[in-house]
C-alpha positions in Angstrom: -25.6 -47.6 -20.3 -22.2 -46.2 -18.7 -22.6 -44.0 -15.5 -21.9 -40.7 -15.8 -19.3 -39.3 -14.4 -19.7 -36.0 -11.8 -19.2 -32.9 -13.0 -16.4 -31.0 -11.3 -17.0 -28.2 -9.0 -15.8 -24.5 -9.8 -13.3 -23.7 -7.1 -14.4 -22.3 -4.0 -14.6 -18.2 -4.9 -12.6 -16.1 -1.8 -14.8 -12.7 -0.6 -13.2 -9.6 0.9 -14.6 -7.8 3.2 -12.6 -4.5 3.4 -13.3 -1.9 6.3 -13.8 1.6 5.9 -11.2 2.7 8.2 -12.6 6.4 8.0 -13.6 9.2 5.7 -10.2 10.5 5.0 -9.1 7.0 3.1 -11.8 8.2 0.2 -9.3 11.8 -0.5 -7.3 11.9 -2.5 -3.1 12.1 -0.6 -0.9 14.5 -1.9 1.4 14.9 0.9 4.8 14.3 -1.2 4.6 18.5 -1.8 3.4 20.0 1.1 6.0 20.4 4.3 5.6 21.8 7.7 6.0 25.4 7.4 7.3 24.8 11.7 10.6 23.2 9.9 11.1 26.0 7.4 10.8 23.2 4.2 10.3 24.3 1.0 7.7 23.7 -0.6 7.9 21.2 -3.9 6.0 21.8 -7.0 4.1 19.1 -8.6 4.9 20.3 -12.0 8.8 19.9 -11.1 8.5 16.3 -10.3 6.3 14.9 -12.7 6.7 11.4 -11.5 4.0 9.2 -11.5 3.9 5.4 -9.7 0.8 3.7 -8.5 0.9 5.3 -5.2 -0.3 9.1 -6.5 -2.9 7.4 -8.5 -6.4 9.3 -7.1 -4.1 12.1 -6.0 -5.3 15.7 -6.5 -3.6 17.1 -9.9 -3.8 21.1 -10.2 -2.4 21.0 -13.6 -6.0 19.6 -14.9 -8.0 22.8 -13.0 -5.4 25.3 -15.5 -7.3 27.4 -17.8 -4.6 26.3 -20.3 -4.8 26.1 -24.3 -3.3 22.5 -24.7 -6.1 20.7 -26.2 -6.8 23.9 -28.5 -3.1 23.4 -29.3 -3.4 19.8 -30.5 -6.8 20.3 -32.3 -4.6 22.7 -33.9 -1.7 20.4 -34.9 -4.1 17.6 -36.1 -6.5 20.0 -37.7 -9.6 20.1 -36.4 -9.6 23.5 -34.6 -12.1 25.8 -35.7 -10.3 28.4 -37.8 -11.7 31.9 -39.1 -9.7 33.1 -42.0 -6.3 34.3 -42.3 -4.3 37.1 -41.7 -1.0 39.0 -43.0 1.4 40.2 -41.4 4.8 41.6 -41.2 7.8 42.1 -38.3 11.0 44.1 -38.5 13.2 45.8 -35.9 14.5 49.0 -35.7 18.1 48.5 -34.2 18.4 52.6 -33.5 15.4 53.2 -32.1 14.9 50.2 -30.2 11.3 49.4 -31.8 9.7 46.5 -33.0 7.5 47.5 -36.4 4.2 45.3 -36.5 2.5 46.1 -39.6 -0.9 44.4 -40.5 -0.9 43.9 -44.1 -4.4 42.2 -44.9 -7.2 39.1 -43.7 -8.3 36.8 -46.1 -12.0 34.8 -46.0 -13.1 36.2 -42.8 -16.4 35.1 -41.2 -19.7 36.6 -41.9 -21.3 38.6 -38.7 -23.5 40.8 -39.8 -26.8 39.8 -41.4 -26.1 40.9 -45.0 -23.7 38.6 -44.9 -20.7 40.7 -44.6 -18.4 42.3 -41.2 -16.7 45.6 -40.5 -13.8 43.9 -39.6 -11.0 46.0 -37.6 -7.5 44.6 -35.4 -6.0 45.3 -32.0 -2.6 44.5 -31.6 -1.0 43.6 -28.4 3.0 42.9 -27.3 2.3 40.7 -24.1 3.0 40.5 -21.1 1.7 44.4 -21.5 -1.7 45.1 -22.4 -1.7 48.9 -21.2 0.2 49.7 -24.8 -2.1 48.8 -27.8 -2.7 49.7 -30.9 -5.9 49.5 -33.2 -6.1 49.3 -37.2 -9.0 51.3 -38.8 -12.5 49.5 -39.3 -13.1 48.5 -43.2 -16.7 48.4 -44.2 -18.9 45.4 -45.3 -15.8 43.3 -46.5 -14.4 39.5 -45.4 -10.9 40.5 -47.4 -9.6 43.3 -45.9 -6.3 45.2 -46.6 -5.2 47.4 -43.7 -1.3 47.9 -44.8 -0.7 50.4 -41.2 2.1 49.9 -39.3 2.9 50.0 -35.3 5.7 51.0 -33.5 6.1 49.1 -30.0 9.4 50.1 -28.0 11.1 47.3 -27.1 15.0 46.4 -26.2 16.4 44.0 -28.7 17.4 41.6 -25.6 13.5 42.1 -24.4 12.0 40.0 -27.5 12.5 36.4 -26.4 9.8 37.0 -23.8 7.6 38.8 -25.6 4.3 37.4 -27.2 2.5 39.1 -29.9 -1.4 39.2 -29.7 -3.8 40.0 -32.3 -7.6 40.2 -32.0 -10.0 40.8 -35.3 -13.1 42.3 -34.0 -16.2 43.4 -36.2 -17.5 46.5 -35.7 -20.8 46.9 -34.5 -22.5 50.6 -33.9 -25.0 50.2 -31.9 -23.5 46.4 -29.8 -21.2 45.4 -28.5 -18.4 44.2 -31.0 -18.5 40.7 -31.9 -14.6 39.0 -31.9 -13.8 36.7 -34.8 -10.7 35.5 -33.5 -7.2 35.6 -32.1 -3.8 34.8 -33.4 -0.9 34.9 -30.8 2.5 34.3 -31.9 4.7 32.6 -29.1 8.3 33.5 -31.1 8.8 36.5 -32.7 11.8 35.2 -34.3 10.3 32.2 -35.5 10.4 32.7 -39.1 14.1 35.3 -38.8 15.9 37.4 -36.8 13.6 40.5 -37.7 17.1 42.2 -39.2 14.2 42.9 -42.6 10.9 42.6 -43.1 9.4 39.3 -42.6 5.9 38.5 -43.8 3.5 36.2 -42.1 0.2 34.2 -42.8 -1.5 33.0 -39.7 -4.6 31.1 -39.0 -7.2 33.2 -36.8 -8.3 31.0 -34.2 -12.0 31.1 -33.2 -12.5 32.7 -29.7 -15.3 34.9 -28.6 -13.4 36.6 -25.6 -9.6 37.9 -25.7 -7.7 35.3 -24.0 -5.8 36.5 -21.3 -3.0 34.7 -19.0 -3.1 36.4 -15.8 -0.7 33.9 -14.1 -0.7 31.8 -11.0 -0.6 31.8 -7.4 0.9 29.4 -4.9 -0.3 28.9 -1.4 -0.7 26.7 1.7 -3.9 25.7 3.7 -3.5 24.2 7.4 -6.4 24.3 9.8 -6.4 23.5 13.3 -9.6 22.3 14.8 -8.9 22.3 18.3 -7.5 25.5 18.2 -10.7 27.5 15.4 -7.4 28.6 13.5 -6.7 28.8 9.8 -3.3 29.7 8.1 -3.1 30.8 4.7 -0.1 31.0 3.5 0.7 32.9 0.7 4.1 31.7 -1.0 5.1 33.0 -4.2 3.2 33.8 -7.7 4.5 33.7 -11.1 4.1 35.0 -15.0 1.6 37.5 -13.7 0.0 40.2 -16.0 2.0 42.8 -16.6 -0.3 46.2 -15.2 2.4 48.7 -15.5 3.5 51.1 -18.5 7.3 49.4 -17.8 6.1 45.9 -18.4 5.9 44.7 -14.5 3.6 44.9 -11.4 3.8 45.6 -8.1 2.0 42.8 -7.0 0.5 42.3 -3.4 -2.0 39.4 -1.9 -5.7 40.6 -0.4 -7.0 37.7 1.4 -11.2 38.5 2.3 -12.9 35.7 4.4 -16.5 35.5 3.0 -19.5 34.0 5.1 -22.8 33.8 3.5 -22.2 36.4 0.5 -20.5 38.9 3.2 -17.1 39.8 3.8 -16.3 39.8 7.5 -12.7 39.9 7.4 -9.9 40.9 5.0 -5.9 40.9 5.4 -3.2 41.3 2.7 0.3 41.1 2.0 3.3 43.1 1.5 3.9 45.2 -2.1 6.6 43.6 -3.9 7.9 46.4 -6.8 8.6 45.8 -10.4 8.3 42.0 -10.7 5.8 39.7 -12.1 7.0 36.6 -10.0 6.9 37.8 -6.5 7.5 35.6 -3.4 6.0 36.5 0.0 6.3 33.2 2.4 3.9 35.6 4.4 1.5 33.8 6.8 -2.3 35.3 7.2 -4.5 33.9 10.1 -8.4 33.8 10.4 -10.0 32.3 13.4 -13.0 30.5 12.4 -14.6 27.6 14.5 -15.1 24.1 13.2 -19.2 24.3 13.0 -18.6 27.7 10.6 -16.3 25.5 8.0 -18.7 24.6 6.1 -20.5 28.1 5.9 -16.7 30.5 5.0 -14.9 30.8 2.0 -12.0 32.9 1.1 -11.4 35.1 -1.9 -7.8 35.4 -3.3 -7.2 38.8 -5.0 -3.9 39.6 -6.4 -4.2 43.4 -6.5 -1.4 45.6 -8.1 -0.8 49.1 -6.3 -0.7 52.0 -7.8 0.4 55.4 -6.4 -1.8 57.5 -8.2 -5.1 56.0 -8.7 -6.8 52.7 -7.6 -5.6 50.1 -7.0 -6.2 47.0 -10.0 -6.7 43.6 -9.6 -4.8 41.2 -11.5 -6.8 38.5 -10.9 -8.6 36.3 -8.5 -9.4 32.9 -7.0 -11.3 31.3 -4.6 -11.2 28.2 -1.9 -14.4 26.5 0.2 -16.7 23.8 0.2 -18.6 25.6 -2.5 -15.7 26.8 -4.7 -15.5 25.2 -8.0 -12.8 22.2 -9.2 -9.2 23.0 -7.9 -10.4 25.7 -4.7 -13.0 23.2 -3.5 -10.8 20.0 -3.6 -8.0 21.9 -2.0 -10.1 23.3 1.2 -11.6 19.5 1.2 -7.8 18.2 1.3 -6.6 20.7 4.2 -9.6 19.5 6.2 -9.0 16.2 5.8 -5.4 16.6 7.2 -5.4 19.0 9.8 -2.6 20.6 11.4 -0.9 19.9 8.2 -0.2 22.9 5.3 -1.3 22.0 2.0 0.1 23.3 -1.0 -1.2 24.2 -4.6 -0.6 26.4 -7.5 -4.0 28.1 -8.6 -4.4 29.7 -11.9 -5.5 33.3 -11.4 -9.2 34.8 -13.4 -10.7 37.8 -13.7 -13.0 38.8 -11.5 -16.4 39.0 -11.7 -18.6 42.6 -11.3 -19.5 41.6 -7.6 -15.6 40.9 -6.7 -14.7 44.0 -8.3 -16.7 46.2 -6.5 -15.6 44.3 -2.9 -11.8 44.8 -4.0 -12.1 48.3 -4.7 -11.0 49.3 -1.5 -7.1 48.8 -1.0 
């Protein structure tokens, strides 16, 4: 019988015991781009220093809140985006007259909408950034392989194309509905195939969508709030790539700022009119007073609005900031009140507004 010999101990486990210093340490810090407006900084854009380290780990990142088409893109690439058929079509430019000739040839295997199994399938044609010009191709009855062959004429300097997207949405035609969209092809290049000296012909795949898709830009501005003081500064700094309203390709863009409490507008302020740009920059400061117990109960209501002489005045798109705004507009406010006295800054992707904003934006 040998004595057994004691079994050795695990070692001796270490607890932390970390203090919750206070509320703030929970946000997310994104100081690195937002300056003191006091000391005339610029402001940085995240999207221009792309960096990432430890440190901006749990920061707030805007570029996740963008209604972009990235992961449609890479479906795309690797195949598994949901396609509806094909379509044909051909670009040329006309040197003398300065036009750009889009002519839509034909669609092949196009889905069935209607319930006899066919569509009355029809195409608008588009030349972004402008979507006051467009042109339509006749509607062909009960068919999934149509052949339009009609031809478009967009004017258009030569020097103009580079920046120039061309946007086509099949529709089927319905009488008595509303018409049911198949699907969307927009072509970043137009000289991604030649130089449009001749005819060029083109198959694309139409990408499922059941709404045009529609960039309407973006729109950069500061939050700082001042508690002891009941003051709030937005700061409304520059937008960019906005939708072009006007007949020449540009807007003349201005800022409407409405402070909203409990479904009411109390208070609205706006901007200067920039002419014929679609990346304006203001640097203009508006100012609500609102005291810290009313925080939680205000939001404001971002409207870029393009003026028009003649006519109303449109909206180019919108956004919105407060405790109960959605993703980007609610983590902003949240950030701005957990570092007061301190402007915070943010790019915010621009939407269209919805039947109740319109009819409070009406007025100039």
């Amino acid at each position: 019988c040998f004595p057994l010999a004691p079994l050795p101990l695990p070692p001796p486990t270490k607890f932390c015991f970390a203090r919750h210093s206070s509320f703030k340490k929970h946000l997310p810090r994104q100081m690195h781009h937002a300056t003191s407006l006091d000391r005339g900084s610029e402001f940085l854009d995240v999207e221009d220093h792309p960096t990432c380290t430890a440190a901006s780990l749990g920061r707030i990142q805007p570029e996740l809140y963008k209604q972009s088409t990235m992961d449609a893109e890479e479906s795309s690439k690797n195949g598994t985006a949901k396609t509806c058929g094909k379509i044909n079509f051909s670009l040329k430019y006309d040197y003398e007259g300065e036009l750009l000739l889009v002519t839509i040839l034909k669609a092949f295997d196009l889905p069935a909408k209607d319930l006899c199994g066919s569509s009355d399938p029809y195409v608008k044609i588009y030349l972004l950034p402008d979507r006051k010009r467009k042109f339509q191709t006749r509607v062909h009855r009960k068919t999934l392989n149509p052949t339009f062959d009609e031809t478009f004429q967009f004017p258009v300097p030569y020097e103009e194309l580079g920046s120039r997207k061309l946007h086509l949405s099949v529709f089927d035609f319905d009488r008595f509905s509303r018409h049911d969209m198949i699907g969307e092809v927009i072509l970043e290049n137009l000289f991604e195939v030649s130089d449009l000296s001749r005819e060029t012909s083109i198959w694309k795949d139409i990408q499922y969508a059941t709404s045009e898709s529609v960039d309407l830009g973006e729109i950069m501005f500061s939050l700082c709030y001042l508690p002891t003081a009941g003051r709030l500064t937005l700061t409304v700094i520059k937008c960019r790539n906005l939708k072009a309203m006007d007949i020449t390709g540009y807007s003349d863009p201005y800022v409407k700022v409405s402070m909203i409490c409990d479904g009411r507008r109390l208070k609205k302020k706006k901007t200067s009119i920039k002419k014929n740009t679609l990346n304006p920059a203001y640097n203009e400061a508006i100012i609500f007073d609102i005291p810290p117990e009313n925080m939680d109960q205000v939001s404001l209501h971002i409207s870029v609005m393009d003026y028009d002489l003649v006519g109303h005045n449109e909206i180019i798109g919108v956004c919105r900031v407060g405790s109960h705004a959605e993703g980007l507009g609610r983590d902003h406010w949240n950030e701005m009140l957990a570092y007061p006295r301190k402007p915070i800054a943010h790019w915010h992707p621009l939407i269209e507004p919805k039947k109740s904003e319109k009819e409070v934006n009406v007025s100039p």
